[in-house]
C-alpha positions in Angstrom: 111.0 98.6 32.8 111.8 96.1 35.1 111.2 97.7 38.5 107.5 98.7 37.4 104.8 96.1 38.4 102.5 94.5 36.1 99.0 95.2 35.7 97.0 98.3 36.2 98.3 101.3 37.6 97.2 103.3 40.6 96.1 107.1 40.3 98.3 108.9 43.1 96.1 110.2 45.7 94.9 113.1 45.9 97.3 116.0 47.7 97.3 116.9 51.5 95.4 120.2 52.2 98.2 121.6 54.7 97.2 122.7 57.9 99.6 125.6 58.0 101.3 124.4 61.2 104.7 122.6 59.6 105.1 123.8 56.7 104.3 127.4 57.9 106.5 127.7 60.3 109.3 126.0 58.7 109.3 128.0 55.7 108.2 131.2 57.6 105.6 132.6 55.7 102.7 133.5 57.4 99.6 131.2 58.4 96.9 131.2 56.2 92.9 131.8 57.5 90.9 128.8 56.3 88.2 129.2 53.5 84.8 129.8 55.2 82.8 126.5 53.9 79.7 127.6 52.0 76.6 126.7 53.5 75.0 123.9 51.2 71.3 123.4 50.9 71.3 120.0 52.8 73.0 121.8 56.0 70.6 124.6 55.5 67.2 122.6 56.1 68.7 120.3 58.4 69.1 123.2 60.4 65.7 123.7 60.3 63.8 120.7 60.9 63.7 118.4 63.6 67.0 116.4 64.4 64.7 113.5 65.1 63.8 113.0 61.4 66.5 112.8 59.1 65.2 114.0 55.5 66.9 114.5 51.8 71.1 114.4 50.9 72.9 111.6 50.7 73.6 108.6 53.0 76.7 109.7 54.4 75.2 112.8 55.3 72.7 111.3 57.2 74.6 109.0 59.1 77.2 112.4 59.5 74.1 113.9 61.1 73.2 110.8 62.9 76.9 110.7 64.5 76.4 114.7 65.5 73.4 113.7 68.1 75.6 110.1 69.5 78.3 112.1 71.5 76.1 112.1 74.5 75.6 108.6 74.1 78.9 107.3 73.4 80.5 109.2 76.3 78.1 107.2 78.2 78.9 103.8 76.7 82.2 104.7 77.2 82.0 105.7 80.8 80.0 102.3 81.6 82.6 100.1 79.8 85.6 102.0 81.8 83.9 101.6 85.3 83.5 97.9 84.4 86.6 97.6 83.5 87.7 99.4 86.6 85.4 97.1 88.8 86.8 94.3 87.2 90.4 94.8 87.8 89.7 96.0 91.7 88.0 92.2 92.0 91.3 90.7 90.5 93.4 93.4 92.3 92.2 93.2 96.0 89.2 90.5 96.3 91.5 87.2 95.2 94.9 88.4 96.8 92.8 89.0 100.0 91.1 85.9 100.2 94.2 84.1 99.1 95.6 85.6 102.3 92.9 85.0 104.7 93.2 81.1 103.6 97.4 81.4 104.2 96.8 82.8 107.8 94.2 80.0 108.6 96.1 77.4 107.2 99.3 78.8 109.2 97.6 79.1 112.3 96.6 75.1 112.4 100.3 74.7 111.3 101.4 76.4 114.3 98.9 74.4 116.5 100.3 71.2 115.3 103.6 72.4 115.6 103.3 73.2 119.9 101.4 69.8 119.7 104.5 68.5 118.6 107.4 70.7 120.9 104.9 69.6 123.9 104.9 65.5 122.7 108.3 65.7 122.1 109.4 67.2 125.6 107.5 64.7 127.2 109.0 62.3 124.9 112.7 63.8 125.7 111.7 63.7 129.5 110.7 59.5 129.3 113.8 59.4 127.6 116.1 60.5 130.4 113.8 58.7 133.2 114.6 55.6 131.3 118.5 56.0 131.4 118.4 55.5 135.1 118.5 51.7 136.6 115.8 52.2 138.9 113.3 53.2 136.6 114.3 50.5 134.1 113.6 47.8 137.5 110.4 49.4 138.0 108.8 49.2 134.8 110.5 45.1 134.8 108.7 44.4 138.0 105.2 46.4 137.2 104.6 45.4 133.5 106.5 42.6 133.1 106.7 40.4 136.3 109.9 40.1 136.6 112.1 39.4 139.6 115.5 39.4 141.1 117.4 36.0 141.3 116.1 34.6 144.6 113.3 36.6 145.0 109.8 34.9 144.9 107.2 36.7 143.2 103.3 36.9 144.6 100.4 38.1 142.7 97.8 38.8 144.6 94.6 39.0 143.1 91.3 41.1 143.4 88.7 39.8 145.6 85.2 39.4 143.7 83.0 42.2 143.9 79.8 40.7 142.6 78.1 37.2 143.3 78.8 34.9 140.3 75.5 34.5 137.7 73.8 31.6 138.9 72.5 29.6 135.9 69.0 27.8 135.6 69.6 23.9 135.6 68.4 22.7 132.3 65.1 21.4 132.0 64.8 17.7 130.5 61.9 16.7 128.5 61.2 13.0 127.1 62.4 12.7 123.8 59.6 12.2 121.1 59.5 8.7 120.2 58.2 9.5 116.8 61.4 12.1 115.7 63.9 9.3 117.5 64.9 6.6 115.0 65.1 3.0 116.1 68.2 0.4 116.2 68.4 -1.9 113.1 65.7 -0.7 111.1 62.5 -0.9 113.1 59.9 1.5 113.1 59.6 3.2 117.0 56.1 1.9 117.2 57.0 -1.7 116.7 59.6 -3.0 119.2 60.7 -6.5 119.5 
């Protein structure tokens, strides 16, 4: 057959123990009452000894028994890894927003500083502005920074009068040159003139 794969076939698994809750109802016949499980020797005499020392069956049955006594303890692992999980997502949900805000408001707050810095410059600014449309002020500032006059005018600068005496400065003391260091005319040694 063509449709078949090659190579070995698969048992079908094994059939479905029904539960009695679909198929029941759906067919209407009545639920039926579970077997009572027999007790086995193994469940028998770990019934009886301590749960601390597993003893006899086979490995899945101890680890089955070993699972029975780890509820307690898995809750618990459970209930630590939630809360952390929990603690963790209150940092990311309120701790980094919040300080992401407090930065924002600082930051606007020297914004807003700088900003009346600026309104208060520039109405002084605006104020210079229309002082300097007027021809009087314009002849002022000529006359005070600038020296300027008028044709005809003559212009006088009067100066300050000296507050403090002027430095007086030692007169420079003369000492006889070294005849020795001094070099004579055409070649001749200082000791020997002619």
């Amino acid at each position: 057959m063509p449709d078949e794969p090659s190579g070995p076939r698969r048992p079908p698994p094994p059939p479905r123990r029904a539960t009695g809750k679909s198929t029941a109802k759906a067919a209407g016949k009545p639920k039926r009452q579970p077997k009572p499980k027999a007790r086995t020797e193994t469940a028998a005499k770990s019934k009886t000894q301590p749960a601390s020392r597993p003893q006899g069956g086979t490995r899945s049955e101890r680890r089955a028994e070993k699972n029975a006594q780890r509820p307690g303890r898995r809750r618990a692992a459970m209930r630590t890894a939630l809360v952390a999980v929990v603690a963790v997502g209150l940092l990311f949900a309120f701790v980094y927003p919040t300080r992401t805000y407090l930065d924002q408001r600082s930051q606007t707050n020297k914004a807003r500083a700088q900003l009346d810095l600026l309104h208060a410059e520039n109405a002084q600014l605006t104020k210079d502005a229309k002082k300097l449309s007027s021809d009087a002020e314009i002849e002022q500032l000529a006359r005070e920074r600038y020296g300027l006059v008028k044709p005809g005018e003559k212009s006088f600068v009067v100066l300050p009068s000296p507050t403090t005496a002027p430095p007086t400065t030692a007169p420079p003391t003369t000492t006889p040159p070294d005849p020795a260091t001094t070099a004579a005319p055409d070649g001749a040694t200082p000791g020997n003139a002619p």
